[in-house]
C-alpha positions in Angstrom: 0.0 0.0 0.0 1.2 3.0 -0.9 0.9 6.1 1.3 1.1 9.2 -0.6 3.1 11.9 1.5 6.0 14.6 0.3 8.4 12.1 1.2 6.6 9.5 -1.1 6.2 12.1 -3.5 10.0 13.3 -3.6 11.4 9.1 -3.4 9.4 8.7 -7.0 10.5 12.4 -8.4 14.3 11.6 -7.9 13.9 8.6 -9.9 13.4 10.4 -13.0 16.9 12.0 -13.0 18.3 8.3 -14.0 17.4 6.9 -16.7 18.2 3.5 -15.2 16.1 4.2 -12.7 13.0 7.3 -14.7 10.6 4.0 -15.5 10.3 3.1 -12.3 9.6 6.9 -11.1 7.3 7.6 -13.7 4.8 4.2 -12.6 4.9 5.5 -9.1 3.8 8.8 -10.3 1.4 6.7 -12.2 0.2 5.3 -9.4 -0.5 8.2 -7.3 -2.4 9.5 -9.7 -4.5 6.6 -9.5 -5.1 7.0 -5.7 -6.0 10.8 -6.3 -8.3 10.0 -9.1 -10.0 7.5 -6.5 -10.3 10.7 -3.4 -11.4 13.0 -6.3 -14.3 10.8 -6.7 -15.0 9.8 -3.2 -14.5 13.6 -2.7 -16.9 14.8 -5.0 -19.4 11.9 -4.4 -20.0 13.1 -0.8 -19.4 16.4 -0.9 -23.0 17.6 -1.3 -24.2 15.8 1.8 -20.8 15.9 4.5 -20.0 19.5 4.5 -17.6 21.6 3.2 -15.3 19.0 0.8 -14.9 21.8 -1.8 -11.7 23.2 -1.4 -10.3 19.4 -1.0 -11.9 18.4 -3.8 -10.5 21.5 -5.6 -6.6 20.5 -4.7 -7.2 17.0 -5.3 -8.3 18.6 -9.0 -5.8 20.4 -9.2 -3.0 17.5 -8.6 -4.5 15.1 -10.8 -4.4 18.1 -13.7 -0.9 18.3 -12.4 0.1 14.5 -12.9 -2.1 14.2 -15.9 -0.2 16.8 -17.9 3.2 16.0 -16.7 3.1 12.0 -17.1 3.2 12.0 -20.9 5.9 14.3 -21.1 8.0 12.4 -18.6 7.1 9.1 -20.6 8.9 11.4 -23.7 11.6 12.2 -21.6 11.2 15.8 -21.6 11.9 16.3 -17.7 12.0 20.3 -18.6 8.1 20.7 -19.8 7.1 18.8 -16.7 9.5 20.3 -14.2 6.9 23.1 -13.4 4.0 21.2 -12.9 6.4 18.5 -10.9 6.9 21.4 -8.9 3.9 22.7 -8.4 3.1 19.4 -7.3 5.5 19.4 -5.0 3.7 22.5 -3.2 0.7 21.6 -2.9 1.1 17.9 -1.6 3.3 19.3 1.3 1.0 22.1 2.3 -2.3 20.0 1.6 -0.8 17.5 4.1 0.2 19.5 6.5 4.0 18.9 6.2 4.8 22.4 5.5 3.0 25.4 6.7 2.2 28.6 5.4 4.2 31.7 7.6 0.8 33.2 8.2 -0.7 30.1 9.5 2.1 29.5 12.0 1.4 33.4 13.0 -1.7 33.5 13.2 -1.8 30.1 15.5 0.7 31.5 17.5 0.1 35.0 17.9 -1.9 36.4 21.4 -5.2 36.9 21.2 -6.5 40.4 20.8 -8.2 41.9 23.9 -11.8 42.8 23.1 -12.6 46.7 23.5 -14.0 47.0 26.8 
């Protein structure tokens, strides 16, 4: 089973640097975008009756459009047009899990609170 993570994500992208090694990269890509196909779905199945699911839904989009455009240029070995999008990628599967975090998330989780007027 494969858990999809930045670390996941960053194992699979170094692969494609070798070309010994840029087939096996690109059918772990392939596979991810297989899992995120699947949540997309699930995602947009229940969204209208479980709440606000939107702006997952919306990033899970947005990925798949990533890994959608990028895998056919990777299977042509053009590791330039998809570098962008890899990157891109790269962003929004570490701050969509959590791994990294925004500066103005950690400030506004850490600053005081502000006194109310009295």
């Amino acid at each position: 089973m494969m858990i999809i993570n930045i670390d996941t994500y960053n194992e699979a992208r170094s692969k494609l640097a070798d070309p010994a090694t840029r087939q096996e990269g690109i059918e772990a890509l392939k596979k991810i975008l297989e899992i995120k196909q699947a949540h997309l779905w699930r995602s947009e199945a229940i969204a209208p009756c479980c709440g606000n699911l939107g702006g997952f839904a919306c990033q899970l989009n947005e990925e798949t459009q990533l890994l959608e455009k990028s895998l056919p240029l990777l299977e042509k070995g053009d590791l330039d047009g998809a570098k962008l999008m890899l990157d891109r990628l790269a962003l929004l599967i570490a701050y969509g899990m959590g791994q990294k975090e925004t500066p103005d998330l950690i400030e506004r989780l850490t600053a005081s609170p502000k006194q109310a007027p009295v």
